[in-house]
N, C-alpha and C positions, 0 to 999 in steps of 0.2 A: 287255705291250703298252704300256707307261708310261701319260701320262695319256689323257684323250678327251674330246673338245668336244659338247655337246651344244646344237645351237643349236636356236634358238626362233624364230620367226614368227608373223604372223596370215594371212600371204600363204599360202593351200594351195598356188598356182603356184610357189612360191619353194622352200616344203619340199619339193617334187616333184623339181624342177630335182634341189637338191641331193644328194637320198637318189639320184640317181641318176647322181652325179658328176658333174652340171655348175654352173658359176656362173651364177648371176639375173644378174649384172651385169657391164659391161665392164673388165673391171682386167687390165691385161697379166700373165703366167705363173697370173692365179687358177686358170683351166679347169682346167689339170693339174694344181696346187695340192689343190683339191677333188678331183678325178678318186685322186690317187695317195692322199688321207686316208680317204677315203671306202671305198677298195679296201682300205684297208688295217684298215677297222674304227677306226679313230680319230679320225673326225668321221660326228656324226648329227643330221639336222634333227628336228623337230617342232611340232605345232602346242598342243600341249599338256605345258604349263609343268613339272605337276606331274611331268609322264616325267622331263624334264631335272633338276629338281632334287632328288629324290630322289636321285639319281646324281651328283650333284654337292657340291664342297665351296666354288666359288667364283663366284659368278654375276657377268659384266661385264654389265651393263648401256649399251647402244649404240643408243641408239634418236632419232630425230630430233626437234630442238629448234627448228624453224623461228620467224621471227620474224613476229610479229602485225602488225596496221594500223600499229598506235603502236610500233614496232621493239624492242616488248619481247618475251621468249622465250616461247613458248607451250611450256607445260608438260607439257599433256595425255597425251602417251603415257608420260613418265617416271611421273607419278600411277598409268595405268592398270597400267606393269610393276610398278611397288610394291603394289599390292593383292596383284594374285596373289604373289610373292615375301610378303609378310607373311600370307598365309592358308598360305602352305605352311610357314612356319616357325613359325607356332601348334602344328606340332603334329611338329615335325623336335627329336629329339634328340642332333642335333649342333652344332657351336659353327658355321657357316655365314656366309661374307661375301659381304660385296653389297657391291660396286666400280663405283661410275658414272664411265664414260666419255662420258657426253654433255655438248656444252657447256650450261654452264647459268650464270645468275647468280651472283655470289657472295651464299652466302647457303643458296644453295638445300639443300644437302644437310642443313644445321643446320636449317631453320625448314620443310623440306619433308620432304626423302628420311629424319631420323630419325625425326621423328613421325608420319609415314605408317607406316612399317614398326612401330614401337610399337604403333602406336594399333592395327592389324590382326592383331597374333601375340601380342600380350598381353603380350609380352617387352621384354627393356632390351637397347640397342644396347650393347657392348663387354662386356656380363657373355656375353649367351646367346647372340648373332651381332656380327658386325663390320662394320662402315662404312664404304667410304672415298672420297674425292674422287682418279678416277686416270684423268687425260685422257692422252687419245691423238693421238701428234703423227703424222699423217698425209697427205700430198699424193696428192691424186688421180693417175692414173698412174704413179706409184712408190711405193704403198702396202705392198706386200710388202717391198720392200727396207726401207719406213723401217719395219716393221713390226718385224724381225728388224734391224737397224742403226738404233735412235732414239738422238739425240740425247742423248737421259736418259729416264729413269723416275722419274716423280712420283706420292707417294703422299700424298694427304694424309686424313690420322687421327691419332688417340691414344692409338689402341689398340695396343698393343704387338704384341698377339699376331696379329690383323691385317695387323701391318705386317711380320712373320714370316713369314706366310704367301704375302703379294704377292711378295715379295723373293725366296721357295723358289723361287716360280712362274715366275719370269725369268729363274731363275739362267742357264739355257742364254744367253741373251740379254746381252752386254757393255754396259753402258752405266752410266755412274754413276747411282748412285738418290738421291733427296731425298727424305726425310721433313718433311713442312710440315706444315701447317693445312688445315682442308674451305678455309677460304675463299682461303686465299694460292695452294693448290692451285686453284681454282677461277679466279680472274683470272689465275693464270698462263697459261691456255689462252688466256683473251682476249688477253691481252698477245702471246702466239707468233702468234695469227691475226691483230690486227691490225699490229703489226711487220710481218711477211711480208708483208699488204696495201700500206705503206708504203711498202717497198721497190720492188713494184712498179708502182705508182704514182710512186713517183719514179724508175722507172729511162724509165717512158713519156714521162712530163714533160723528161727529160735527151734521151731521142730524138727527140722533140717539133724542140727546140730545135734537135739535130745536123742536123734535117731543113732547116731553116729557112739554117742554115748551110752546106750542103752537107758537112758530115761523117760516117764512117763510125760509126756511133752505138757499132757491134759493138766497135770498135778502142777506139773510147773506153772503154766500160764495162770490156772485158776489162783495161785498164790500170789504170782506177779501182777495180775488186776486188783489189787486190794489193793494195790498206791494210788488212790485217786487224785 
């Protein structure tokens, strides 16, 4: 059967949804995405961590990072997946990585995400489990494609064996890999998301101005993308 995903939730609506082939969320080709994984035995939801991870050798962690009053990242639910993920590995004897994909500060996985999981399994990160900072470069509405066709894959850790692991995992998947740092890896994501922001923002500001002139902003733009 190769591998199988076992996702996790707190939403009981959402693992419902999915165990029964549909997507919780709007993403063009997901429905039959899930629909056809789903039938085929090689994706299952749950509300309860320890099912998945018992069964598992690789946990992504993707969980929302929204931003507080004061524009800093609220942390809260990454905290809460690390409990459980380190009380399940107190007592897992196999070598087990934990791979965050959530955006988060630089910073976070050293002075948060290792010492939480420490501090809760008893254990030391790169001897008895692995670590790693591995954002996901994803656009709303074409998330599946960039999913299977990203730009690259970024791992960032120092664990060797780890970083063996991540790399098996994608092999299907072309794209060159970079092995960094938690933290280089970690502002890399900021840097892709706010670059991308920029662009778009200046490409509003450029049509702003075409408006103002009577120019076709479209004609513009598509000439001024030819400067690679």
């Amino acid at each position: 059967m190769g591998h199988t995903v076992h996702g996790v939730d707190i939403s009981a609506a959402k693992v419902r949804l999915l165990n029964s082939g549909q997507s919780p969320v709007l993403e063009q080709g997901l429905d039959s995405l899930v629909a056809k994984m789903v039938a085929e035995g090689k994706f299952h939801a749950t509300l309860d961590p320890t099912e998945a991870l018992e069964r598992a050798d690789i946990s992504l962690v993707a969980v929302g990072t929204p931003s507080r009053g004061d524009g800093s990242a609220n942390l809260d639910h990454v905290t809460s997946v690390l409990g459980g993920i380190g009380r399940f590995l107190r007592g897992a004897k196999k070598f087990h990585v934990v791979a965050i994909r959530s955006t988060v500060p630089p910073g976070t996985t050293e002075n948060l995400v290792v010492p939480t999981l420490e501090r809760v399994s008893g254990k030391q990160a790169g001897m008895d489990f692995g670590v790693c900072f591995h954002p996901e470069f994803l656009r709303e509405g074409s998330s599946i494609h960039d999913f299977f066709d990203p730009p690259k894959t970024v791992l960032g850790t120092s664990d060797l064996r780890t970083a063996r692991r991540l790399v098996r995992l994608w092999k299907p998947v072309k794209a060159p890999v970079f092995v960094t740092s938690f933290k280089a890896a970690e502002i890399l994501k900021y840097a892709d998301n706010t670059f991308h922001a920029l662009k778009v923002s200046f490409a509003n500001e450029i049509g702003s101005l075409c408006k103002q002139f009577g120019i076709d902003s479209s004609e513009v733009m598509r000439i001024f993308v030819q400067d690679t």
